[in-house]
DRENLUMFI-681156 format. One record per residue (C-alpha): x, y, z; residue number from 1. Coordinates in steps of 0.001 Angstrom, whole numbers, plus 500000, padded with zeros to 6 digits. Layout:
BEGIN
+--------+--------+--------+-----+
|     c1 |     c2 |     c3 | seq |
+--------+--------+--------+-----+
|      X |      Y |      Z | NUM |
...
+--------+--------+--------+-----+
END
This chain:
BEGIN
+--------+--------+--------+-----+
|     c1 |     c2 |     c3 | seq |
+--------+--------+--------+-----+
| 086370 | 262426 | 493364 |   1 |
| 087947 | 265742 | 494369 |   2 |
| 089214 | 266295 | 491182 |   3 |
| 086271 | 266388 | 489535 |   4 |
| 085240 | 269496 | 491350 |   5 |
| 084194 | 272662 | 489953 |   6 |
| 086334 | 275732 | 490745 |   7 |
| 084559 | 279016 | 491603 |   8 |
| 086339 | 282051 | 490636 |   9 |
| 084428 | 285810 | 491192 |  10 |
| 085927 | 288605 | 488998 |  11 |
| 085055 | 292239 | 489260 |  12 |
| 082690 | 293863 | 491190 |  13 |
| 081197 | 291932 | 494263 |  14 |
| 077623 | 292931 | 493921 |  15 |
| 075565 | 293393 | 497242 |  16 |
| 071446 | 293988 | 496364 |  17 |
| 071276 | 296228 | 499648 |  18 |
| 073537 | 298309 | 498395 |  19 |
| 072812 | 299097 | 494931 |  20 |
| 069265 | 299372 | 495795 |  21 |
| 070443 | 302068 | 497932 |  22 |
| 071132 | 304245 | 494792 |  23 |
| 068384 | 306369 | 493867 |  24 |
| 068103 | 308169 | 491360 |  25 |
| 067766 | 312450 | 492026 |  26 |
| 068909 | 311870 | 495424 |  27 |
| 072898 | 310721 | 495138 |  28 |
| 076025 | 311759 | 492911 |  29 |
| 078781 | 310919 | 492286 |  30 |
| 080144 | 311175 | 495543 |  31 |
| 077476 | 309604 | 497760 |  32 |
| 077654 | 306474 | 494702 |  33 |
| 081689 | 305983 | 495084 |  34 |
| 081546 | 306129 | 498797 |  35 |
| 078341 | 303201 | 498562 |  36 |
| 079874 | 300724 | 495866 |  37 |
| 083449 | 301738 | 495473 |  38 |
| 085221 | 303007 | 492708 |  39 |
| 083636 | 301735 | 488908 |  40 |
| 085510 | 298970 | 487002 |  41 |
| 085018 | 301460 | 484179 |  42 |
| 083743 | 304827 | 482804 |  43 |
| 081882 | 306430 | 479816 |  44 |
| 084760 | 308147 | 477835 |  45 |
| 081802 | 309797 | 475258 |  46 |
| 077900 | 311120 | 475510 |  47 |
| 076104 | 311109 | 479113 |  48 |
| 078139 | 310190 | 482301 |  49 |
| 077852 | 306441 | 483212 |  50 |
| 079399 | 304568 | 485495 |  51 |
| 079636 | 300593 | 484803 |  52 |
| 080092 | 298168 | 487920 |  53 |
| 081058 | 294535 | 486032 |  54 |
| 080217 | 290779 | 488281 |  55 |
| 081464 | 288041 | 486371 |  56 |
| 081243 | 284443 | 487600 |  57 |
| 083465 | 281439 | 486098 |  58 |
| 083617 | 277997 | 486935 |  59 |
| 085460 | 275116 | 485425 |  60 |
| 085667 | 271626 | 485905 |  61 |
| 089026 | 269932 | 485081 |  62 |
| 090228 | 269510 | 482145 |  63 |
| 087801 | 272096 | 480590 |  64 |
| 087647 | 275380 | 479748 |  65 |
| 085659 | 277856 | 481815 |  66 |
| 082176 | 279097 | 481694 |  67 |
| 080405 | 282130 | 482547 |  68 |
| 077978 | 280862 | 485421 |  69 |
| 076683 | 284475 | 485872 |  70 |
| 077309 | 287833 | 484858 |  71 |
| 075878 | 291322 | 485501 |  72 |
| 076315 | 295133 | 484900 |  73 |
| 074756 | 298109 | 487020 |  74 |
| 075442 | 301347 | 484799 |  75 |
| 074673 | 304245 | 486715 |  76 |
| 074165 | 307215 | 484865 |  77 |
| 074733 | 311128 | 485639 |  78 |
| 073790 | 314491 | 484755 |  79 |
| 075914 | 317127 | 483957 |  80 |
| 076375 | 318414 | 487457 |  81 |
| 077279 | 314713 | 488835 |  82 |
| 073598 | 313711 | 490243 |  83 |
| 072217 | 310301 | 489147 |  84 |
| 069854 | 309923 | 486970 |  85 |
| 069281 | 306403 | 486265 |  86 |
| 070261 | 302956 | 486939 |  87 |
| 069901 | 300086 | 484793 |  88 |
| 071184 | 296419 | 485389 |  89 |
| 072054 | 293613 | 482568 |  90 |
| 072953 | 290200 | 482795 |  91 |
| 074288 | 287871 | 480495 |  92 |
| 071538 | 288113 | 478398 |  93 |
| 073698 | 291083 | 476855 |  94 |
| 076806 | 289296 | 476480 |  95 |
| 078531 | 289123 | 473320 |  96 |
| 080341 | 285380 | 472785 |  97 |
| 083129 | 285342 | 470223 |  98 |
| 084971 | 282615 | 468369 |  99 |
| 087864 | 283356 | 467492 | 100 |
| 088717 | 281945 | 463538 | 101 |
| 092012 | 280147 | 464286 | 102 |
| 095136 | 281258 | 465770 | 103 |
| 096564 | 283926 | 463416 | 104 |
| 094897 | 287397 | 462540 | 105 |
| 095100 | 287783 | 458854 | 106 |
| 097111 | 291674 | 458359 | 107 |
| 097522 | 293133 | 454969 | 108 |
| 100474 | 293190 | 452915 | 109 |
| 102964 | 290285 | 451930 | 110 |
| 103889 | 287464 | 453702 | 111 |
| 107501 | 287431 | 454876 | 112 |
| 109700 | 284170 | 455206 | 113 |
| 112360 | 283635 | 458218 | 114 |
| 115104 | 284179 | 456464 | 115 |
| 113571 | 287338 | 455170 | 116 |
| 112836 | 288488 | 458993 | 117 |
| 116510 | 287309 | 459949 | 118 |
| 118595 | 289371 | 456948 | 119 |
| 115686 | 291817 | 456071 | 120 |
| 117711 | 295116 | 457602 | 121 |
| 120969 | 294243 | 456062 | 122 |
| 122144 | 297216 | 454037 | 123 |
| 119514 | 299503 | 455205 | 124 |
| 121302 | 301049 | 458207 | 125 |
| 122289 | 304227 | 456806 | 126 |
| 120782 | 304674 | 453428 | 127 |
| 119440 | 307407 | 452094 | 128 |
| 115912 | 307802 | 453310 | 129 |
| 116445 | 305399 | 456121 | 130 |
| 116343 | 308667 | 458949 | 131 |
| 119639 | 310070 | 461209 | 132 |
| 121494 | 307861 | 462843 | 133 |
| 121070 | 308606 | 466670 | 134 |
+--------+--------+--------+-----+
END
């Protein structure tokens, strides 16, 4: 009977309602958001500054894979002086699901045997064209 228990595994950010209803928005930065939910699991790299806090929730039975029980996504946004000016939370509603078409990715060119991977270099160490030797 114990084996047919689900496991329970939280990964990313540990959200707590109290405090991200604690940002507000014109009131913190950056600052005063870091030292209430931590450091972000990641950043904007492009356009306006957000900050995105990630909650995932598996759980799998044996002999199964796992699913996503629950899933969520504060993005806090900034100005360009570091003030807040938005929050917005997602949940798996916004999740993308993938499935993956079999167990190679297809790459272009020709497809090269063992043999061909084994003896491919032979003869090409010091050509011409092949570079300096170091």
């Amino acid at each position: 009977m114990a084996g047919c228990t689900s496991i329970r595994q939280s990964r990313g950010y540990v959200v707590d309602a109290l405090l991200v209803d604690a940002i507000q928005p014109g009131i913190d930065n950056q600052r005063s958001v870091e030292m209430t939910l931590g450091r972000p699991s990641f950043t904007s790299q492009y356009g306006t500054p957000t900050w995105y806090y990630v909650s995932s929730v598996t759980g799998q039975r044996a002999m199964s894979s796992p699913k996503i029980r629950s899933h969520s996504v504060l993005a806090v946004q900034f100005d360009a002086s570091g003030n807040v000016t938005s929050t917005d939370r997602t949940g798996i509603d916004r999740v993308a699901f993938l499935s993956p078409d079999g167990d190679e990715t297809p790459t272009l060119g020709r497809e090269r045997g063992f043999l061909e991977d084994l003896f491919g270099n032979i003869g090409t160490v010091g050509a011409p064209g092949a570079g300096a030797p170091q």
